[in-house]
DRENVO-592235 format. One line per field, with one value per residue: x, y, z of N, C-alpha, C in turn; residue in three letters; residue number from 1. Coordinates in pm, 1 decimal. Example, Ala and Ser with C-alpha at 12.3 -4.5 7.8 and 13.67 -1.06 7.14 Angstrom:
residues 2
n.xx	(1319.0,1285.0) .
n.yy	(-569.0,-225.0) .
n.zz	(780.0,708.0) .
ca.xx	(1230.0,1367.0) .
ca.yy	(-450.0,-106.0) .
ca.zz	(780.0,714.0) .
c.xx	(1320.0,1290.0) .
c.yy	(-330.0,3.0) .
c.zz	(780.0,787.0) .
vovo	(ALA,SER) .
mike	(1,2) .
end
This chain:
residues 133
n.xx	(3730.5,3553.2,3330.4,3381.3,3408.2,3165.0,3025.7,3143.2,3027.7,2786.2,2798.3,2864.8,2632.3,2471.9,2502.4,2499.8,2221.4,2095.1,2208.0,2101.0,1855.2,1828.6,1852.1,1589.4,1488.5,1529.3,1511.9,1256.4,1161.4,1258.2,1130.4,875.3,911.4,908.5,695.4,552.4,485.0,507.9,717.7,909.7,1019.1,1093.0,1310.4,1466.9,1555.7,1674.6,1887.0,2059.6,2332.2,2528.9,2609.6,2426.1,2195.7,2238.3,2236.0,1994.9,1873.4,1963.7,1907.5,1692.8,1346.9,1178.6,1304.6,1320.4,1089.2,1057.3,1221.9,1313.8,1330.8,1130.7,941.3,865.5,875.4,602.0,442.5,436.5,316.4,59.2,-21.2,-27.5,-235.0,-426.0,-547.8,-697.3,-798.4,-660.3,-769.9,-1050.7,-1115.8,-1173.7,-1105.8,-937.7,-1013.4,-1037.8,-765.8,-484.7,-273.1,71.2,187.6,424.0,443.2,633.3,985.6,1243.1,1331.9,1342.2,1443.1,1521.4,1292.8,1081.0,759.9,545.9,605.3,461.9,173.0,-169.2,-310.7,-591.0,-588.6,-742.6,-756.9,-475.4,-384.0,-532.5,-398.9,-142.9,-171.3,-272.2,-49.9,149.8,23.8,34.4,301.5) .
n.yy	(4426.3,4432.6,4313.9,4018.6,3966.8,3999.2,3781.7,3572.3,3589.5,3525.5,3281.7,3112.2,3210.8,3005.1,2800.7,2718.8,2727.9,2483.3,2293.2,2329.6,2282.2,2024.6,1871.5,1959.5,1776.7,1544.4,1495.1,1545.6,1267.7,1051.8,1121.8,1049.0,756.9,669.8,754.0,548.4,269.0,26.3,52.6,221.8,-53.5,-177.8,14.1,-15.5,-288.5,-275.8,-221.9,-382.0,-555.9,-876.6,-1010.5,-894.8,-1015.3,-1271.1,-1275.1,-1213.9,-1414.9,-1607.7,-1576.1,-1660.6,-1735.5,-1579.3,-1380.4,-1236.2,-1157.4,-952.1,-745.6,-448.1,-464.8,-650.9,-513.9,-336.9,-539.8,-633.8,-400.9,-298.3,-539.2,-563.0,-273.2,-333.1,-536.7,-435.1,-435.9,-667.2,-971.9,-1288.6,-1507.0,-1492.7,-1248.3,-1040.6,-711.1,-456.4,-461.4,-689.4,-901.1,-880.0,-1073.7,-1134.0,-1384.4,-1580.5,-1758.3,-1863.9,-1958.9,-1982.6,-1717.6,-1608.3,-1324.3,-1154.8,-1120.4,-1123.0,-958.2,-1122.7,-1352.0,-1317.7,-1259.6,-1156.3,-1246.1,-1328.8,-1413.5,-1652.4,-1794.7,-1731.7,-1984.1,-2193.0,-2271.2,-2311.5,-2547.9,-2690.1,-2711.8,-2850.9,-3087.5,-3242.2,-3314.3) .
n.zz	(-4180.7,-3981.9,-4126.5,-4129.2,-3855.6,-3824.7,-3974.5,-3895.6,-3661.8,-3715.0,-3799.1,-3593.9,-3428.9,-3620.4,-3616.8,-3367.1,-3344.5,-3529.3,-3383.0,-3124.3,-3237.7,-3318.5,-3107.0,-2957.2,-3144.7,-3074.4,-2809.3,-2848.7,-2990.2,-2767.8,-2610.8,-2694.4,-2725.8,-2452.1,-2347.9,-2472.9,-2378.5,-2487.4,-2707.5,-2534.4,-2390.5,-2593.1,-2683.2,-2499.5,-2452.6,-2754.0,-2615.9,-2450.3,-2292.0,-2400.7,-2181.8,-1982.6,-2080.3,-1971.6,-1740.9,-1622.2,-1708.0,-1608.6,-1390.5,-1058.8,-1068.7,-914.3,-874.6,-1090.8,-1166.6,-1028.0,-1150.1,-1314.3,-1585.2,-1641.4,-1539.2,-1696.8,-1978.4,-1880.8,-1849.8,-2146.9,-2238.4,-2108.2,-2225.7,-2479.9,-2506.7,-2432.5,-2148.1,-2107.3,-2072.3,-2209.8,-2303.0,-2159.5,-2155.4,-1969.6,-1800.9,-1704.6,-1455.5,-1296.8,-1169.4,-1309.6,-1518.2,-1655.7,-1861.7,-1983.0,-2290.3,-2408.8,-2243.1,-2358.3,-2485.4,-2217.9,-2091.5,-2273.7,-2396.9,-2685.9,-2748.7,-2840.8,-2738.1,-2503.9,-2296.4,-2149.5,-1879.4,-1685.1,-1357.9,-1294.3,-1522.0,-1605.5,-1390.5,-1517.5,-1712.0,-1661.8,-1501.9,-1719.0,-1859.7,-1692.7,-1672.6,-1903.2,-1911.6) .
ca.xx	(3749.1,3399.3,3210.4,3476.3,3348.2,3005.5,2989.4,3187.9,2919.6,2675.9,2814.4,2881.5,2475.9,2341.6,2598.8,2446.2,2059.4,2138.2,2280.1,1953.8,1705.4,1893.5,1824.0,1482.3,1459.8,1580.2,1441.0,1074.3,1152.4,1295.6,997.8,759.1,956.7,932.9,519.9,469.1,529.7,593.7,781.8,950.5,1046.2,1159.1,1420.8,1510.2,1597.1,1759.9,2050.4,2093.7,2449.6,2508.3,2610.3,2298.3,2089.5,2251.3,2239.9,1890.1,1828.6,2045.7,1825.0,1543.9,1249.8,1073.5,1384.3,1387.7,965.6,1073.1,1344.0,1288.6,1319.8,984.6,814.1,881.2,780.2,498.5,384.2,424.9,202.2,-93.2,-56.1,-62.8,-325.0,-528.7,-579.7,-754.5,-747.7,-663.5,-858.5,-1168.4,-1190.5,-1221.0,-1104.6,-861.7,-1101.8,-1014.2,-607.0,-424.3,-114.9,149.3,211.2,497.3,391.9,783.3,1055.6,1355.0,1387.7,1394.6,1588.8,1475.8,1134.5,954.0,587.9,477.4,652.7,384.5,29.3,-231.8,-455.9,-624.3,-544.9,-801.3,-718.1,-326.4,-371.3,-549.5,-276.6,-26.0,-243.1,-298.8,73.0,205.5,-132.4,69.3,406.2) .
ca.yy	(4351.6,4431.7,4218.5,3929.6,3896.6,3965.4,3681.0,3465.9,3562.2,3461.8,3112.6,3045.9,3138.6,2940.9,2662.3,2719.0,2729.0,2396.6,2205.5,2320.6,2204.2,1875.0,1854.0,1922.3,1707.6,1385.4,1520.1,1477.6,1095.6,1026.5,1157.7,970.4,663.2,674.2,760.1,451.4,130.0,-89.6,188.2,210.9,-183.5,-256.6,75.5,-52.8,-408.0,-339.8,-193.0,-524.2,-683.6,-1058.8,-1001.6,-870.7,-1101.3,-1377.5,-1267.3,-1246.5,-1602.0,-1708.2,-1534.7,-1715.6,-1693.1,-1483.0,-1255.1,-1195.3,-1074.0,-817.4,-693.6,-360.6,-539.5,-765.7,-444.2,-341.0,-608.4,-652.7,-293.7,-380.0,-642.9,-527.7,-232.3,-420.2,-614.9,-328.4,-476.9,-779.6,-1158.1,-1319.0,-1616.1,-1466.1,-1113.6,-987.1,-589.8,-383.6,-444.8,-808.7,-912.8,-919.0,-1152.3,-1142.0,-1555.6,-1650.0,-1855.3,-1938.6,-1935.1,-1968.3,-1606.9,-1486.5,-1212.8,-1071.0,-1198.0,-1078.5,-915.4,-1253.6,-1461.2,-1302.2,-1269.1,-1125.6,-1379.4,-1292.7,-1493.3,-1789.0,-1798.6,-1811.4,-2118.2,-2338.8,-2235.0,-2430.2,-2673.6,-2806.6,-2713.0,-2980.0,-3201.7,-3335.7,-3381.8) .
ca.zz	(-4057.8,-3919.0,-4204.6,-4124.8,-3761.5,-3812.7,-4076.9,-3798.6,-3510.2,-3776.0,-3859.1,-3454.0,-3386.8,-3691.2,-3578.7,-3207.1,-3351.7,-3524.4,-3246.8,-3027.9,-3289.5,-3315.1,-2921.1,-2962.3,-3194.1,-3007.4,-2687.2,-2864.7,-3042.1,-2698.1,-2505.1,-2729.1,-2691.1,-2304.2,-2282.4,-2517.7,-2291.0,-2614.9,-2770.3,-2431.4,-2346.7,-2719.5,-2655.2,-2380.4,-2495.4,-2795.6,-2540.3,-2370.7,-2346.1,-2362.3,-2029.9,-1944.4,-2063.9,-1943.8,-1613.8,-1626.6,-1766.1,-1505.7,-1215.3,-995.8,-1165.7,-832.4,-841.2,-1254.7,-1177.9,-966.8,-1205.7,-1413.3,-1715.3,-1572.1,-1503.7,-1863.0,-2048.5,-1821.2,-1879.4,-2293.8,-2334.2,-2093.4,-2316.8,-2633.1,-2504.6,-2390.5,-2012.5,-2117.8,-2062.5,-2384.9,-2311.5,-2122.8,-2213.1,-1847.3,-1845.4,-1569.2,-1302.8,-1260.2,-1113.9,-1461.1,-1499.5,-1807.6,-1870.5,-2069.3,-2376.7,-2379.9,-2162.0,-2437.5,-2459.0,-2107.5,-2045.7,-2370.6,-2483.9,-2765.7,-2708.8,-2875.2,-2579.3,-2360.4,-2294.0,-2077.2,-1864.8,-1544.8,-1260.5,-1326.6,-1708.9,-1551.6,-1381.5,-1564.9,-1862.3,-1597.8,-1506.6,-1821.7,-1940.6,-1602.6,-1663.1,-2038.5,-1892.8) .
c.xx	(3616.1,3308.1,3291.8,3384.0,3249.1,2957.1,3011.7,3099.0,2838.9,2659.2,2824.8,2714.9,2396.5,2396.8,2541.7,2271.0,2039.1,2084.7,2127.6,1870.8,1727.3,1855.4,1694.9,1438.9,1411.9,1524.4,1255.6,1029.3,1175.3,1154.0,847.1,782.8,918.8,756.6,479.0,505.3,572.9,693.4,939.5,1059.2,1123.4,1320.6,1542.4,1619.9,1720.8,1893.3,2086.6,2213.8,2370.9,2538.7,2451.0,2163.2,2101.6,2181.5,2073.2,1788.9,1833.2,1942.1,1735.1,1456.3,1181.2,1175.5,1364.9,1214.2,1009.7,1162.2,1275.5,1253.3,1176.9,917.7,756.0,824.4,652.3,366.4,330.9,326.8,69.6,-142.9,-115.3,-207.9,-478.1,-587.4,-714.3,-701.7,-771.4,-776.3,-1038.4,-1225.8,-1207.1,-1105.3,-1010.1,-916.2,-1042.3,-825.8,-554.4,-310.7,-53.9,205.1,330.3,455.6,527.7,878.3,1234.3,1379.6,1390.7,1471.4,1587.4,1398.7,1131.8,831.9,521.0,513.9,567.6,207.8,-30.5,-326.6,-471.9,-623.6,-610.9,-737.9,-554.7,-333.1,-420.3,-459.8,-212.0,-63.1,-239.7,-156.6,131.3,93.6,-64.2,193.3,447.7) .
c.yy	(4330.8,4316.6,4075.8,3883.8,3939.2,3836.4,3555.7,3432.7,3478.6,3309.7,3077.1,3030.9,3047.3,2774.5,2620.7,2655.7,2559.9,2239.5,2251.9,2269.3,2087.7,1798.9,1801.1,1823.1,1547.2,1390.8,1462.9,1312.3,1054.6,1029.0,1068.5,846.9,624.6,720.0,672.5,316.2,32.4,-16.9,140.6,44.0,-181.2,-149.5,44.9,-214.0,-399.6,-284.5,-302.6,-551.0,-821.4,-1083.9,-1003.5,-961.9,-1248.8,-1383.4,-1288.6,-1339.1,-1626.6,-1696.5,-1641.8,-1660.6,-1606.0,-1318.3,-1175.6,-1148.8,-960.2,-693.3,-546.7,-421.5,-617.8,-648.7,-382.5,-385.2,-620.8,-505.1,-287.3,-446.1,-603.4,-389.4,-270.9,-520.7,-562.3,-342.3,-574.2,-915.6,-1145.8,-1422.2,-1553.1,-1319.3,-1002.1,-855.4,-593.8,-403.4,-567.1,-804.3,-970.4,-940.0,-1163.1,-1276.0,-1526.9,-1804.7,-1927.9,-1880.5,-1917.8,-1854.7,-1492.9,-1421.7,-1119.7,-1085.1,-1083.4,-1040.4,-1052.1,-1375.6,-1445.6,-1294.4,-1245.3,-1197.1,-1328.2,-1439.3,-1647.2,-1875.0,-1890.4,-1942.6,-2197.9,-2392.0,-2323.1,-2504.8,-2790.4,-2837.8,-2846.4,-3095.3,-3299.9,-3361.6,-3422.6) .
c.zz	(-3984.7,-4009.0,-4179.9,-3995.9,-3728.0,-3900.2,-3960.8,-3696.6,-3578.3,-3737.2,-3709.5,-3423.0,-3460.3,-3644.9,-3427.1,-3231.9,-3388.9,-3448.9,-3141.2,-3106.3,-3287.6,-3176.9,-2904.6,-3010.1,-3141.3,-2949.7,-2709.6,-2930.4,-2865.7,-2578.6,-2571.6,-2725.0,-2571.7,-2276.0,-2379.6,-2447.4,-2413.5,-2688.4,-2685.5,-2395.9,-2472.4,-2726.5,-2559.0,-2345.9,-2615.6,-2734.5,-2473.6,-2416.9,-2312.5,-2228.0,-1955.5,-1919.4,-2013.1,-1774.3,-1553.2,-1614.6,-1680.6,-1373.1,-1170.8,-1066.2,-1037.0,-821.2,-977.3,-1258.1,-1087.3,-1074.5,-1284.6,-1563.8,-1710.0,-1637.7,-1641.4,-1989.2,-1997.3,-1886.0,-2039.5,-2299.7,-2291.7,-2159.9,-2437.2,-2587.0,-2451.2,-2255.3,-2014.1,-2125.8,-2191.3,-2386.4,-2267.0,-2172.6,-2070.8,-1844.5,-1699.8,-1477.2,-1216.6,-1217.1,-1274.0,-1423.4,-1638.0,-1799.7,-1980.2,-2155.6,-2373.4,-2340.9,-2243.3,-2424.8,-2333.8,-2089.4,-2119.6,-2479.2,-2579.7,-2708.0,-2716.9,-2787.5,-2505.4,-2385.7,-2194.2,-2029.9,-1701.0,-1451.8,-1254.7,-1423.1,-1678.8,-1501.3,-1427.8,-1669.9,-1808.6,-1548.0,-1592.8,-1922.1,-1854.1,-1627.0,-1790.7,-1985.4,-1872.1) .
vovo	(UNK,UNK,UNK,UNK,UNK,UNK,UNK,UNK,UNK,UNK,UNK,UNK,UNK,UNK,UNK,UNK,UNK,UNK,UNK,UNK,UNK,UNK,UNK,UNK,UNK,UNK,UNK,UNK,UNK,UNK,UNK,UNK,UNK,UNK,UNK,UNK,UNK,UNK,UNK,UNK,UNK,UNK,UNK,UNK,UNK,UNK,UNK,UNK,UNK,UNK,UNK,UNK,UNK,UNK,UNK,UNK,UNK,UNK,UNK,UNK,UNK,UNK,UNK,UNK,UNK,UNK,UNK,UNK,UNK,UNK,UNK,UNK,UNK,UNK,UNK,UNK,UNK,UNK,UNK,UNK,UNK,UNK,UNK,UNK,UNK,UNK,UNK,UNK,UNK,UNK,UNK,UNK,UNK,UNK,UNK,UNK,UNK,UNK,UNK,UNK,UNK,UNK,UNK,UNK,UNK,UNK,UNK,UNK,UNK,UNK,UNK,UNK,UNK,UNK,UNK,UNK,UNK,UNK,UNK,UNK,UNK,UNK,UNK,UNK,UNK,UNK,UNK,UNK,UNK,UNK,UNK,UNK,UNK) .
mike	(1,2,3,4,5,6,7,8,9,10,11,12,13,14,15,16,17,18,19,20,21,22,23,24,25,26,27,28,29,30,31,32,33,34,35,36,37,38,39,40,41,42,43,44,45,46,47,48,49,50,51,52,53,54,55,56,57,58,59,60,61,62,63,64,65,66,67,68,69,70,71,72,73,74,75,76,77,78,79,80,81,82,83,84,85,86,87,88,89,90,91,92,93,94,95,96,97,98,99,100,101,102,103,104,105,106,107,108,109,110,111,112,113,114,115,116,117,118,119,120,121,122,123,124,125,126,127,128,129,130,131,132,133) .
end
């Protein structure tokens, strides 16, 4: 009877030990997910309903930059882009802006929808985008 429920405690703590490494486990993909901003945004996206993203679409475009989701992607690309204009080259020091190359997938761009251009760079981009139409 004694080797019965010492075998049982056994199988409950290795069943307990387990179930905590499994934790850890997640806990450290999860934690490296969440201190990589592209990592981060793309986790983050693929949870999106169609709800979601509609709603999004649907927003004002000054309300849908404020949004989490904005700050997100925003955070993403001047990662990926290392806090440089694409066009000029000008570094964190300067006012960096994330441009949308295209607007089709708002709500749940791609990295490649976006782009880093410092505030000059930005407008002449829409300058010369309203200057052909």
């Amino acid at each position: 009877m004694y080797q019965i429920l010492m075998i049982s405690s056994l199988y409950i703590v290795f069943k307990l030990c387990d179930w905590i490494i499994d934790e850890v486990r997640e806990w450290k993909v999860k934690r490296n997910i969440l201190s990589n901003p592209i990592l981060r945004y793309e986790y983050y996206k693929g949870s999106y309903t169609i709800r979601k993203m509609k709603k999004l679409k649907r927003m004002p475009y000054n309300q849908y930059l404020k949004t989490y989701h904005w700050e997100l992607a925003r955070s993403a690309v001047l990662k990926r882009d290392e806090n440089q204009c694409a066009d000029c080259g000008k570094s964190k020091d300067e006012s960096l802006e994330v441009h949308h190359v295209t607007y089709i997938r708002r709500g749940k761009e791609n990295l490649e929808d976006l782009m880093t251009l410092c505030k000059d760079c930005h407008q002449e981009r829409h300058f010369i985008s309203t200057a052909f139409e």
